[in-house]
C-alpha positions as CSV (number, residue, x, y, z in Angstrom):
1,X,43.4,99.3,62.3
2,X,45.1,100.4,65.5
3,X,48.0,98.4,67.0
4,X,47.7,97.1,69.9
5,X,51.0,98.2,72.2
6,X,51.7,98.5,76.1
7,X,51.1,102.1,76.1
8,X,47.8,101.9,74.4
9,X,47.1,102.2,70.2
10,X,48.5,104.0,68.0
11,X,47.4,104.5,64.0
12,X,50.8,103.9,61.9
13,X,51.5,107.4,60.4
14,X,55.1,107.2,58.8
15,X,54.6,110.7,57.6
16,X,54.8,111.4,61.4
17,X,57.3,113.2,63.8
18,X,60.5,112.0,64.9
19,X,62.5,113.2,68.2
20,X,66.2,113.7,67.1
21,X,67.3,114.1,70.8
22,X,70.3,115.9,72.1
23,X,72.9,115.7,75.3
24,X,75.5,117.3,76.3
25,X,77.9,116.5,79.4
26,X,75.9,113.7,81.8
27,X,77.3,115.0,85.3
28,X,76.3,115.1,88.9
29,X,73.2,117.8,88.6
30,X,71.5,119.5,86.0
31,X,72.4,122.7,84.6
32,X,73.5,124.5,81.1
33,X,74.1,122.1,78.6
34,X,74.1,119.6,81.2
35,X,71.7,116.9,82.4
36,X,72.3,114.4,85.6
37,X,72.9,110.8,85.2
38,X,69.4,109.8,87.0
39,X,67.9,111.6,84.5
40,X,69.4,110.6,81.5
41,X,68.5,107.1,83.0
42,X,65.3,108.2,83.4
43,X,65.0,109.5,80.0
44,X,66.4,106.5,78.6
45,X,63.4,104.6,80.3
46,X,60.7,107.4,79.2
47,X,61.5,106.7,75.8
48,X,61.7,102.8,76.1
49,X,58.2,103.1,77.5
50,X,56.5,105.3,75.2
51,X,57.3,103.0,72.4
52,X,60.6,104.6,71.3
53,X,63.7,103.0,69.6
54,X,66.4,103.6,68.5
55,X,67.7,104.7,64.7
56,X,70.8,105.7,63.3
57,X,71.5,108.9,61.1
58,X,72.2,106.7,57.9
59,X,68.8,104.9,58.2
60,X,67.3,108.1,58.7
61,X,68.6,109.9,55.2
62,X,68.4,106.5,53.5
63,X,64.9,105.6,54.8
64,X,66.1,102.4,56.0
65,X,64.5,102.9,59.3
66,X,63.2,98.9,60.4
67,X,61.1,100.2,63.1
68,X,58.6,97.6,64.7
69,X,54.6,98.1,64.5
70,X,53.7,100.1,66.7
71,X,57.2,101.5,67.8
72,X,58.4,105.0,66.5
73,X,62.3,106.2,65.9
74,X,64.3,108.4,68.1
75,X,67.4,109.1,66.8
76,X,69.9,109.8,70.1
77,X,72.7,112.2,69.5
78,X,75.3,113.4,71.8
79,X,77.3,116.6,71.4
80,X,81.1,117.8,72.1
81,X,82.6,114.6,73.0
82,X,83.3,115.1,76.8
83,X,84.6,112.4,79.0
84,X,80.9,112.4,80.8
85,X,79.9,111.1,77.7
86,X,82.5,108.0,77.2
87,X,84.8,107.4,80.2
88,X,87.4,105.0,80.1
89,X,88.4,103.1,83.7
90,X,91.6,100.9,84.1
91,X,90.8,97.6,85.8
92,X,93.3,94.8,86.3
93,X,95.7,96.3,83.3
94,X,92.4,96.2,80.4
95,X,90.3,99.2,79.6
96,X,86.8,99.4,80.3
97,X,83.9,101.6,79.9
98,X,83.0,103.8,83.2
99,X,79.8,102.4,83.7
100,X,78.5,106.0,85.3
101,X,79.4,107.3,81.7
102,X,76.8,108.0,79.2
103,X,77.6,105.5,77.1
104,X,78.2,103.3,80.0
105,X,74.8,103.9,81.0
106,X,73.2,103.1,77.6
107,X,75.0,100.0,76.5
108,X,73.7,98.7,79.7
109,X,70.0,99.7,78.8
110,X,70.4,98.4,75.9
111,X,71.4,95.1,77.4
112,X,68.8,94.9,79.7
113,X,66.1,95.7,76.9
114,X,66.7,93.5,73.7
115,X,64.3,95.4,71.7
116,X,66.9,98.1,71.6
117,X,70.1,98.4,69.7
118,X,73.4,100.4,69.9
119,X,72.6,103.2,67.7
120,X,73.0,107.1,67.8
121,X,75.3,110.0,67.1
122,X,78.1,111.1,68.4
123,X,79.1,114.9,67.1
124,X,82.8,114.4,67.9
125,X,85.8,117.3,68.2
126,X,89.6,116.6,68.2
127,X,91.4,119.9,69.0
128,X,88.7,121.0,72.0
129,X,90.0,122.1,75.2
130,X,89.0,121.2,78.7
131,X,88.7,117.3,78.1
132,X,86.6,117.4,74.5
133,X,89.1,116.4,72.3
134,X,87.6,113.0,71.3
135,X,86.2,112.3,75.1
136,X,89.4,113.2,76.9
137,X,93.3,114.0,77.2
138,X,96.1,115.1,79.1
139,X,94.4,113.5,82.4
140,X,91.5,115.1,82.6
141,X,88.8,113.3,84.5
142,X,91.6,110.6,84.4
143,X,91.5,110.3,80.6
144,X,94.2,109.7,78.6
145,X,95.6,111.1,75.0
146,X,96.0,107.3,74.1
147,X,92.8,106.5,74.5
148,X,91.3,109.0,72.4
149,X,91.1,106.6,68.8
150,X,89.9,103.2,71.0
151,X,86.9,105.4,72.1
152,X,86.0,106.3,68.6
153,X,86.6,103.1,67.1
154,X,84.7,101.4,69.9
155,X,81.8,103.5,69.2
156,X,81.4,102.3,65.5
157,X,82.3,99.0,66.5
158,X,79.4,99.2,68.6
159,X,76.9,100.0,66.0
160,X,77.0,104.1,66.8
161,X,77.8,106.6,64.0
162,X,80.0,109.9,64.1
163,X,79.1,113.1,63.1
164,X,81.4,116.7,62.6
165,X,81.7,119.6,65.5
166,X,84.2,121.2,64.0
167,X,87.2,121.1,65.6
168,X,86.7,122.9,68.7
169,X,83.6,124.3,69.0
170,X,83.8,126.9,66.3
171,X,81.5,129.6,66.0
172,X,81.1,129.0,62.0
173,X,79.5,132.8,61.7
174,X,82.3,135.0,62.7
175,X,84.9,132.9,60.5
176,X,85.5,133.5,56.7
177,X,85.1,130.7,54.1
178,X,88.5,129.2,54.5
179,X,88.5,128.9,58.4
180,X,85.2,127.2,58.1
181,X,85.8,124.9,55.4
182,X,89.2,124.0,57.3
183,X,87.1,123.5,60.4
184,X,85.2,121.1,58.5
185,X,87.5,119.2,56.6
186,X,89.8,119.1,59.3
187,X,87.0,117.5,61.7
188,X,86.5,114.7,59.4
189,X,89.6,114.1,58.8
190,X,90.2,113.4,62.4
191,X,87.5,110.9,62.4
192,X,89.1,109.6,59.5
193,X,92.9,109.2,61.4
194,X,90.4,106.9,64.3
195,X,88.7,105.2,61.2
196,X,90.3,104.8,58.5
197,X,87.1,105.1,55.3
198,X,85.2,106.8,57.7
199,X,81.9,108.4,55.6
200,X,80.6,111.4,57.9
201,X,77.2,112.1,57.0
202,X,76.4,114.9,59.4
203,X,77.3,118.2,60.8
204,X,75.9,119.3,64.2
205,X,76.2,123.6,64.0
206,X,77.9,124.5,67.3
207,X,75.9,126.8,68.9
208,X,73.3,126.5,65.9
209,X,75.3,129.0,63.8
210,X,75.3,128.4,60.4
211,X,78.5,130.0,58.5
212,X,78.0,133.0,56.3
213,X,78.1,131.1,53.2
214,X,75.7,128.4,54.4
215,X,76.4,125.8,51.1
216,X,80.0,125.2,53.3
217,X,78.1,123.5,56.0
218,X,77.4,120.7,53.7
219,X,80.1,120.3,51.4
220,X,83.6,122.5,51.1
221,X,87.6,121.8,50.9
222,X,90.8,123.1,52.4
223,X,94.2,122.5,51.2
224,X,96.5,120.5,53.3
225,X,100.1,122.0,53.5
226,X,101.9,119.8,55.1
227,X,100.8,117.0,53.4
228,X,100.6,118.2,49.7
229,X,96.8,117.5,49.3
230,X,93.1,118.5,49.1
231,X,90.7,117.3,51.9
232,X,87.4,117.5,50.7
233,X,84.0,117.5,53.3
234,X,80.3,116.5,52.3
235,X,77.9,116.5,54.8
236,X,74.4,114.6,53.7
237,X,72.9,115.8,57.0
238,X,73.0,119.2,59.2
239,X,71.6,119.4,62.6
240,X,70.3,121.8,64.3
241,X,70.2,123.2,68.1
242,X,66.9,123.0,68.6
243,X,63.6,123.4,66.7
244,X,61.3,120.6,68.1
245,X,60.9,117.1,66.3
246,X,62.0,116.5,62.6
247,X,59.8,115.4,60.0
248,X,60.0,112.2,58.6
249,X,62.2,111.2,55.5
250,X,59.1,110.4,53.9
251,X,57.7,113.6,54.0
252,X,57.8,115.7,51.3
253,X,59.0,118.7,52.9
254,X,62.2,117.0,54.6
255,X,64.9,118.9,54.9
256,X,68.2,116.8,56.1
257,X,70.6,119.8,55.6
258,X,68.5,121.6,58.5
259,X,67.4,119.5,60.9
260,X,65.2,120.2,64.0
261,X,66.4,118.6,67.9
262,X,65.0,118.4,70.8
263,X,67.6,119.8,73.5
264,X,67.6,118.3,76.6
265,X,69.6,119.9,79.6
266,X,68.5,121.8,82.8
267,X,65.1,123.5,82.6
268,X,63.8,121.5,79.6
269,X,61.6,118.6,79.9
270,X,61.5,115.5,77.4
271,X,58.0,114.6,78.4
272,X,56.6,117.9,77.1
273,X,57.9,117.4,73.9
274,X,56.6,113.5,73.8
275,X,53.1,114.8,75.4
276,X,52.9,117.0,72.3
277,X,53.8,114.2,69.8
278,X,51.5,111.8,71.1
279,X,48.8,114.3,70.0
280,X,46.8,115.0,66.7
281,X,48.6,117.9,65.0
282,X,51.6,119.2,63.2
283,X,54.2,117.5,65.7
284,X,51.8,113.8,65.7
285,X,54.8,111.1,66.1
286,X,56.1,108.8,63.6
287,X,54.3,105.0,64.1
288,X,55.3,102.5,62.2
289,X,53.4,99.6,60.3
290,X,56.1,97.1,60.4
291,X,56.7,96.8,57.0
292,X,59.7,98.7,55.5
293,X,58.8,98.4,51.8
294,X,55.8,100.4,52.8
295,X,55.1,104.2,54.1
296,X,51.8,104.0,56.0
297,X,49.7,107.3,55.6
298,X,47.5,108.7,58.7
């Protein structure tokens, strides 16, 4: 039977679509790789009111997903770990988050809508330049080299997950095997130094480019000089630039080492993509049943 929901019925069909979303730098206006903050607030909303909520990259590949009847999963990610994203202000001696950041911006939607939770992924760089070395350093937009571990840990404390870049935006294809895997390893390890046991599940491709030996986007090593040791990467999930909605873990034809996102920036549009999912067809969205121990069939 159809559930009943404020944006009309929908038949559960877990073998549905799901939007893996992606941002860039939230700014002033629109433009390349770039979206303004009224419309990532107003995207934020869109979502909310088409009966979207928000997953996590582990519930994803461990088809954990607890997604209300009725609801479907969007899976948020953020890419290259600029200081539009996470902004850190200085009020009365304390840190707090810059409330015009993206992150700012969405732990107060999620506070202001209890359905939702603080979950998504943040595809994080150390070694960027021009402020995207974990959100910000050497004073740009007013961010600090110190602050760059609190950021990260705050996100996981939070309830977000990390995810590999690289370590500065590499283009994976023109690099041979041992640059890449050092890339690699070295990007996790980062995360590691912020969060000590960190497990990174997932590799966002800068640019999309896979390197020339593709099996090193999802698992690899390079050998640590300085100190003495092997660093070893394994990714259990490698996203895409673009590509249009994923298929759901349930589906037989999943692919986690290649998946689909929906990129949104100047010149794209979120509801076209969510128009198209709301329709019978190939990209038909993900509706849950509300029951977890179940995968409900269209």
């Amino acid at each position: 039977m159809p559930l009943t929901t404020p944006t009309g019925p929908r038949v559960p069909n877990e073998l549905g679509r799901i939007p893996i979303v992606e941002w860039h730098q939230v700014v002033t206006v629109d433009g390349t790789y770039k979206v303004s903050r009224e419309r990532f607030r107003a995207e934020l909303r869109e979502l909310h009111a088409r009966g979207y909520v928000p997953v996590n990259l582990s519930e994803l590949l461990d088809k954990t997903m607890d997604v209300p009847a009725g609801k479907s999963p969007v899976l948020l990610t953020f890419d290259d770990a600029s200081p539009s994203q996470f902004r850190y202000l200085e009020r009365n001696g304390r840190l707090v988050v810059d409330p015009t950041s993206a992150v700012g911006m969405l732990l107060d939607f999620v506070a202001a809508h209890p359905d939702w939770k603080a979950k998504g992924l943040f595809c994080l760089m150390p070694a960027a330049e021009a402020g995207h070395a974990f959100f910000g350093d050497k004073g740009i937009d007013g961010q600090q080299t110190a602050w760059r571990f609190k950021k990260v840990q705050f996100l996981v404390q939070q309830g977000f997950e990390l995810c590999n870049h690289t370590l500065w935006h590499a283009k994976l294809s023109k690099y041979s095997d041992a640059v890449v895997q050092e890339q690699l390893a070295r990007g996790a390890m980062a995360i590691d130094s912020a969060v000590p046991g960190y497990r990174v599940r997932g590799l966002a491709l800068p640019y999309g480019l896979w390197p020339k030996n593709r099996a090193l986007a999802i698992q690899g090593s390079w050998y640590d000089a300085k100190d003495k040791r092997t660093v070893r990467y394994q990714h259990d999930a490698v996203l895409e630039v673009s590509g249009g909605p994923a298929r759901s873990p349930f589906d037989p034809a999943f692919n986690p080492t290649s998946l689909p996102r929906v990129p949104l920036q100047g010149g794209t549009s979120l509801s076209i993509t969510l128009d198209q999912m709301d329709k019978p067809g190939a990209w038909a969205r993900y509706v849950s049943d509300g029951n977890p121990k179940t995968v409900a069939k269209p």
